[in-house]
C-alpha positions in Angstrom: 7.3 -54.7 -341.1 5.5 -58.0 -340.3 8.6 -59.8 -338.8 8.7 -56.6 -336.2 5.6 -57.1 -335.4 5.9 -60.5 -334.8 9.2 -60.0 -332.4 7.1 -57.4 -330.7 4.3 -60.0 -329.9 6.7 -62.5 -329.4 8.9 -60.3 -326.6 5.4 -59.4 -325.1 4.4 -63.2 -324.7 7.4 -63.8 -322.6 7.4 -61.3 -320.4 4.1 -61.9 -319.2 4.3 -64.7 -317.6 7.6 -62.8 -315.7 5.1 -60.3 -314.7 2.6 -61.6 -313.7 4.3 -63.8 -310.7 4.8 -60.7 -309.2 0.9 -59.6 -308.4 0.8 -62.5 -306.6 0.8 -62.2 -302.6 1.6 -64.9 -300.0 -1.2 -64.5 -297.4 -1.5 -66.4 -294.4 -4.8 -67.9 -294.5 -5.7 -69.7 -291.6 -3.6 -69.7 -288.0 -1.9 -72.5 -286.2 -3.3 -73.0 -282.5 0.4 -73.3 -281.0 3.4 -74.9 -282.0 6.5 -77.0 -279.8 9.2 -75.4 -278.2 11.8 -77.1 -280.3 9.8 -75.3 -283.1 9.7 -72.0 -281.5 13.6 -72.5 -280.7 13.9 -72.6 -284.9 11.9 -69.5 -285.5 15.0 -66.9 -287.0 13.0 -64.4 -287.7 8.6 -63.0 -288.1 7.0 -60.1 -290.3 3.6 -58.7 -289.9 1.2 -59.1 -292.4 -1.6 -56.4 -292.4 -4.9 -57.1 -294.0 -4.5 -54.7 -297.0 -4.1 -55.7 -300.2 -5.2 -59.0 -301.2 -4.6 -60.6 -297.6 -7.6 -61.1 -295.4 -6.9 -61.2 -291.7 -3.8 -59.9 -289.7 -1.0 -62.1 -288.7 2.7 -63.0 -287.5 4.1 -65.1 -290.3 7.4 -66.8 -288.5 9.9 -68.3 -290.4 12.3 -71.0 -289.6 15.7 -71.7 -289.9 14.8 -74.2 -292.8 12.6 -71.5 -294.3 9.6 -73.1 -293.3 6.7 -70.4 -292.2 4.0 -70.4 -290.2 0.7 -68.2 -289.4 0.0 -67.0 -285.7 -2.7 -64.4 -284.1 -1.0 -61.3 -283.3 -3.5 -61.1 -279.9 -2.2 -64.4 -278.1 0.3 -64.7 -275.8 2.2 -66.6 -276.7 2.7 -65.1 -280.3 3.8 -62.1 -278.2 6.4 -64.0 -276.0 7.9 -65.5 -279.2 8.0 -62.1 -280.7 9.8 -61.4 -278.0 12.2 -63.8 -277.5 13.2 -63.7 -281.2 14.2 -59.7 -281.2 16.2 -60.9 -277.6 18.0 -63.5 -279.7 18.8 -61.3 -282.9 19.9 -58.5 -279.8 21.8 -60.7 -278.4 23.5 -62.0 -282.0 23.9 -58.6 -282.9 26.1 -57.7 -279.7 28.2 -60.9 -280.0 
């Protein structure tokens, strides 16, 4: 009886930690005030992130083709040209 309680604490233990990585979110926290065009070039692909949940402000989080990311306003301009120009590229990818 003891030793099956002891496996059942034991079992519990480990999966905790296995659980508990997954209530953690990856917010963007701050923006950047613009980036380079060779950086832009690299951006493969961008996601929304919407300020419910854990996350505090709205943003375009762009990732790079070395899985780099990066935090942008969704209200400047430019954020919306490079929104723009990555759904022309993955378009264009798409047709090729």
């Amino acid at each position: 009886m003891q030793f099956s309680i002891l496996f059942f604490v034991l079992i519990l233990a480990c999966m905790y930690p296995t659980l508990a990585q997954g209530s953690y979110e990856t917010c963007c926290l701050k923006y950047v005030a613009g980036v380079k065009k060779s950086t832009k070039r690299r951006v493969e692909r961008y996601r929304l992130q919407e300020t419910d949940g854990g996350c505090n402000i709205r943003a375009v989080v762009f990732t790079l083709r070395n899985k780099k990311t990066f935090c942008a306003n969704p209200v400047q301009p430019w954020v919306q040209c490079l929104i723009t120009e990555v759904k022309d590229r993955k378009d264009n990818k798409m047709k090729n």
